[in-house]
Every structure is written in structure tokens, then in C-alpha cells.
C-alpha positions, 0 to 999 in steps of 0.5 A, a space after each residue: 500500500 506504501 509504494 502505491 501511495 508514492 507511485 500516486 504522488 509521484 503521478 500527482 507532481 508530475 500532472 502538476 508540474 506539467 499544468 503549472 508549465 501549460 500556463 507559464 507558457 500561456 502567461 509568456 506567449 500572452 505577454 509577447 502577443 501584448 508588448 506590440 501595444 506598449 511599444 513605439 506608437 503605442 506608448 502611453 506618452 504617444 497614446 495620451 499625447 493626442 487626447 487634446 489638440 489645440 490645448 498647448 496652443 490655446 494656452 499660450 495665446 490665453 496667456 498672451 491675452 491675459 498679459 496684454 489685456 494686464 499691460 495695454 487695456 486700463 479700465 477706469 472704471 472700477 473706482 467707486 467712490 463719490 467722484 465717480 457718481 454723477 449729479 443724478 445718481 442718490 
């Protein structure tokens, strides 16, 4: 009985190492199949890097607005003391 017990042990670790050797290869050739996605224009910097077009663009020139509406267009008007009131407001 003690021959037969190893005997199925034995078959055991064999069956086991032969599954876990199935799905390290399975694991391999899903990973290779999968690096084509992560490589030259696939990468993330070159998937992301189109998600906004026109964003760099329109940030320089609302800045250029913003530093020239600053610089170049005063408005007086925000004062609003008794000197800014005509005769007919109250």
C-alpha cells in the first residue's frame, strides 16, 4: 500500500508540474502577443499625447491675452467712490 501511495504522488507532481508549465507558457506567449501595444506608437506618452489638440496652443495665446489685456487695456472704471457718481445718481 506504501509504494502505491508514492507511485500516486509521484503521478500527482508530475500532472502538476506539467499544468503549472501549460500556463507559464500561456502567461509568456500572452505577454509577447501584448508588448506590440506598449511599444513605439503605442506608448502611453504617444497614446495620451493626442487626447487634446489645440490645448498647448490655446494656452499660450490665453496667456498672451491675459498679459496684454494686464499691460495695454486700463479700465477706469472700477473706482467707486463719490467722484465717480454723477449729479443724478442718490
Amino acid at each position: 500500500m506504501g509504494k502505491s501511495v508514492s507511485v500516486v504522488q509521484a503521478l500527482f507532481q508530475r500532472c502538476l508540474s506539467v499544468v503549472q508549465l501549460f500556463f507559464r507558457n500561456v502567461a509568456n506567449v500572452h505577454f509577447y502577443s501584448e508588448a506590440w501595444r506598449y511599444t513605439g506608437p503605442f506608448t502611453r506618452w504617444n497614446r495620451f499625447k493626442g487626447a487634446f489638440p489645440g490645448l498647448g496652443i490655446a494656452t499660450v495665446a490665453f496667456a498672451a491675452y491675459c498679459g496684454y489685456e494686464y499691460l495695454f487695456l486700463n479700465d477706469d472704471h472700477h473706482g467707486h467712490g463719490e467722484a465717480s457718481h454723477g449729479e443724478g445718481h442718490p
